[in-house]
LUMRO-611059 format. One line per 5 residues: number of its first residue (from 1); for each residue x, y, z of N, C-alpha, C. Coordinates in steps of 0.2 Angstrom, whole numbers, plus 2048, in hexadecimal, padded with zeros to 3 digits. Example, Ala and Ser with C-alpha at 12.3 -4.5 7.8 and 13.67 -1.06 7.14 Angstrom:
2
1	842/7E4/827/83E/7EA/827/842/7F0/827 ~ 840/7F5/823/844/7FB/824/840/800/827
This chain:
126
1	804/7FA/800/800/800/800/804/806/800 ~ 802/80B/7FD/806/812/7FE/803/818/800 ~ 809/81B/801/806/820/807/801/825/805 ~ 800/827/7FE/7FA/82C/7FD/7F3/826/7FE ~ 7F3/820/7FD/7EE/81C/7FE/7EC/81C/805
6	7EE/81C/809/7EE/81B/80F/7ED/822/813 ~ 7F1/828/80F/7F0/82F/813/7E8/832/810 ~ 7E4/82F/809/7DC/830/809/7DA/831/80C ~ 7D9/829/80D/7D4/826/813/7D4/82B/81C ~ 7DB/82C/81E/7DB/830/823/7D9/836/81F
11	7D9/839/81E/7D7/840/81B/7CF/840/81C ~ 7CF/83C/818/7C6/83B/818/7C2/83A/81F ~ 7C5/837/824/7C4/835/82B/7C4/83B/82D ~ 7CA/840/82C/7CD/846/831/7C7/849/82F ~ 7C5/84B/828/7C0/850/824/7BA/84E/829
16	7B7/848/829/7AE/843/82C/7AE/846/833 ~ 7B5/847/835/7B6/848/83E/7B5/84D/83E ~ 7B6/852/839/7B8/85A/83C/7AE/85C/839 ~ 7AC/85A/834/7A7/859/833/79E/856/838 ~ 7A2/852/83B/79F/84E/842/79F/854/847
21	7A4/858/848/7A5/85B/84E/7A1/862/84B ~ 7A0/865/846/79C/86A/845/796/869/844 ~ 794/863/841/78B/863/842/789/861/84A ~ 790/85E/84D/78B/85E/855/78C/863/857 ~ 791/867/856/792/86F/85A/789/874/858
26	788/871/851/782/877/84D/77C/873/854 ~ 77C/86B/854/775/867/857/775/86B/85F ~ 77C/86B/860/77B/86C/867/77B/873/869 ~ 77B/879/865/779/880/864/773/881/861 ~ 76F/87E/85F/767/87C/85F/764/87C/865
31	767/875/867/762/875/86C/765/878/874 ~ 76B/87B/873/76A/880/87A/766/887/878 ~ 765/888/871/761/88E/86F/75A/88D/870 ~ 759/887/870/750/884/871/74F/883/877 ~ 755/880/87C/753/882/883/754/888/885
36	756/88D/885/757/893/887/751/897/885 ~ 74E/898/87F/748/89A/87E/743/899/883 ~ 745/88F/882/73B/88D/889/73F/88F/892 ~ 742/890/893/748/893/89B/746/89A/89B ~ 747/89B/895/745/8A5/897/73E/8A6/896
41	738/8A4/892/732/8A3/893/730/8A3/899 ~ 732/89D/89B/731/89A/8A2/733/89D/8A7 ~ 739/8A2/8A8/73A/8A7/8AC/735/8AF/8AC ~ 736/8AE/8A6/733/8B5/8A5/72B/8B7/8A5 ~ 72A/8B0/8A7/71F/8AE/8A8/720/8B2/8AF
46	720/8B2/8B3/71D/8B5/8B9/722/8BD/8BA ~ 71D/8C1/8BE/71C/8C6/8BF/720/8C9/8C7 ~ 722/8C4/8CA/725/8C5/8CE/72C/8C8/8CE ~ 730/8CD/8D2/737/8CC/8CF/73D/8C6/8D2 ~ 741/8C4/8CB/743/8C0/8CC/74C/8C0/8D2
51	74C/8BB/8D6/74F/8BA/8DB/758/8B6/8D9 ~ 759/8B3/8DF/761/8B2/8DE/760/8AB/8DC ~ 75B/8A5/8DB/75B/8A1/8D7/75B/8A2/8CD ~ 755/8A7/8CE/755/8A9/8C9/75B/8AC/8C3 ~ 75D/8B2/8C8/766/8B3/8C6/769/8AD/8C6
56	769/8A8/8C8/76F/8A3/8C8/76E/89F/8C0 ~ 765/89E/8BE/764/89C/8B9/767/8A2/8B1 ~ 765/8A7/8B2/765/8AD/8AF/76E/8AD/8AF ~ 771/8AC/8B4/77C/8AD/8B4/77D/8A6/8B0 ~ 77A/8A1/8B1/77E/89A/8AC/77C/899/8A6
61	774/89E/8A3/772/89C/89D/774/8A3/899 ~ 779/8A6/89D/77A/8AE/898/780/8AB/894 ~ 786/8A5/894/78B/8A5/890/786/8A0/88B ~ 781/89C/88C/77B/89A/887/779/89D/883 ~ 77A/8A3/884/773/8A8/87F/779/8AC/878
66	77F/8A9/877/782/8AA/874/77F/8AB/86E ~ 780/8A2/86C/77B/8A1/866/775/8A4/863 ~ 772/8A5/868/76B/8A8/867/76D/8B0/863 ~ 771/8B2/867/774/8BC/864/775/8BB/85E ~ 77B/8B7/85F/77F/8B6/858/779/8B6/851
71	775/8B1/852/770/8B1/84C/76B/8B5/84D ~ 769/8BB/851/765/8BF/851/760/8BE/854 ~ 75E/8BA/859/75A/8B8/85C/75C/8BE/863 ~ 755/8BF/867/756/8C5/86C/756/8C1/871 ~ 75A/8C0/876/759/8BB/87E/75C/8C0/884
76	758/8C0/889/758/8C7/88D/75D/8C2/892 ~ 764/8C3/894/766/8C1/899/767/8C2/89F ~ 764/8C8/8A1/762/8C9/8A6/75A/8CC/8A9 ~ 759/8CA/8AF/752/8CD/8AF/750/8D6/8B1 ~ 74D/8D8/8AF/74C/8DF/8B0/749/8E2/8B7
81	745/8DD/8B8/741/8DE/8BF/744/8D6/8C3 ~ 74A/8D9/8C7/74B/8D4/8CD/74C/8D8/8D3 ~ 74F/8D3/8D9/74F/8D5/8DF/756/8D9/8E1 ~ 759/8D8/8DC/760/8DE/8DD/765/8DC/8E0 ~ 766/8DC/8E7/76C/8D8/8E8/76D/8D0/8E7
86	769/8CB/8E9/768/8C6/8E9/769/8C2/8E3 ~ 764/8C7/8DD/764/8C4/8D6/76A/8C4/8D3 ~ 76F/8CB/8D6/774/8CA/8D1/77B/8C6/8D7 ~ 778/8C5/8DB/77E/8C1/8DE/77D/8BA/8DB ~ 777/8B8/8D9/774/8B2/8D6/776/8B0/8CE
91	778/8B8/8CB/779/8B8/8C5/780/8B8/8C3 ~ 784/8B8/8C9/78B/8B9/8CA/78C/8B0/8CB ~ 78A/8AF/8CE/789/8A7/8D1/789/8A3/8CB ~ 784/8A2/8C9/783/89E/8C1/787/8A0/8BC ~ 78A/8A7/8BC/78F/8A7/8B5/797/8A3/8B9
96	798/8A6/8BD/79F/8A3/8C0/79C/89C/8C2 ~ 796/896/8C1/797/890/8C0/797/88D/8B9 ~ 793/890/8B7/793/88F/8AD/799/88E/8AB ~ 7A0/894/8AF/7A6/894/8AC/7AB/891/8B0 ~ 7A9/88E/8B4/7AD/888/8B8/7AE/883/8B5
101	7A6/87F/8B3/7A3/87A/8B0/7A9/87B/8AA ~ 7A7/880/8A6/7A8/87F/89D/7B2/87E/8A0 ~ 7B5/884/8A2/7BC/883/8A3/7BE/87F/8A6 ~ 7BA/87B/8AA/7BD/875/8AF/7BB/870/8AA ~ 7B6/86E/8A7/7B5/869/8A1/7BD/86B/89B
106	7BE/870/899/7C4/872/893/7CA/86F/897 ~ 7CC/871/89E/7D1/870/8A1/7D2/869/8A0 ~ 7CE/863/8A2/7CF/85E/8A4/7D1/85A/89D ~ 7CA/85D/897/7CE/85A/890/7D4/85C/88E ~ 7D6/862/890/7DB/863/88C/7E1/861/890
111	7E1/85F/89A/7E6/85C/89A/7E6/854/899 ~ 7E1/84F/897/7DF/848/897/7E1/849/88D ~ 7E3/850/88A/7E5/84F/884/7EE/84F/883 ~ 7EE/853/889/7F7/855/88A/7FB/84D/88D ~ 7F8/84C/890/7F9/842/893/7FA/83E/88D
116	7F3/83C/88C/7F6/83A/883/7FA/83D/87E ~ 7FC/841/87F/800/846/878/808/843/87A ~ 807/844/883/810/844/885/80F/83B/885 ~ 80B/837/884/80E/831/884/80F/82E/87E ~ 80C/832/877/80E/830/871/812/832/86F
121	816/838/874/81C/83A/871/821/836/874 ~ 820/833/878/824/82F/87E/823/828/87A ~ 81F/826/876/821/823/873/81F/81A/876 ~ 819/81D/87B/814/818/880/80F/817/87B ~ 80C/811/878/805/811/877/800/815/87A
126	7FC/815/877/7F6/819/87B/7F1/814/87D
């Protein structure tokens, strides 16, 4: 066998993978966009002002509402009538969890990628 025969086939792999990895990125920016819609309906149905649970909802779903701007879609990230201190300690609270979560999820792949990288240079099976 020779190497253009064999570097194809991976090419066409690398292409179906990187391929794979943007139609889930498009499926799974849908549907935080369709949860996010029926979350803020659902917050935004009552008449009361909203509290420090509600900020905590309103702080973890505001790095969510990206995709929604970007396409022109309007998503209120915050609430207009709340209780003031509590709402935004609550808003402070769910954003600084959403970004523990996303950078403590990034950390870990990318050291469990660094692990494997040093042992394929090292020359360890993986």
């Amino acid at each position: 066998m020779t190497s253009l025969s064999t570097t194809r086939p991976a090419r066409i792999r690398s292409l179906l993978g990187l391929l794979r990895r943007v139609v889930t990125l498009c499926l799974i920016a849908v549907c935080i966009g369709w949860t996010l819609h029926k979350i803020e309906a659902h917050l935004h149905a009552s008449d009361k002002p909203a509290g420090f649970v509600h900020g905590m909802l309103h702080g973890a779903l505001m790095p969510l509402a990206l995709p929604n701007l970007l396409v022109g879609n309007d998503v209120s990230i915050y609430a207009d009538t709340n209780t003031g201190r509590t709402y935004k300690l609550g808003y402070t609270v769910g954003v600084n969890a959403c970004g523990a979560l996303f950078f403590g999820v990034m950390y870990f792949r990318v050291s469990r990628w660094r692990k494997g990288r040093a042992k394929v240079d090292a020359g360890i099976p993986a």
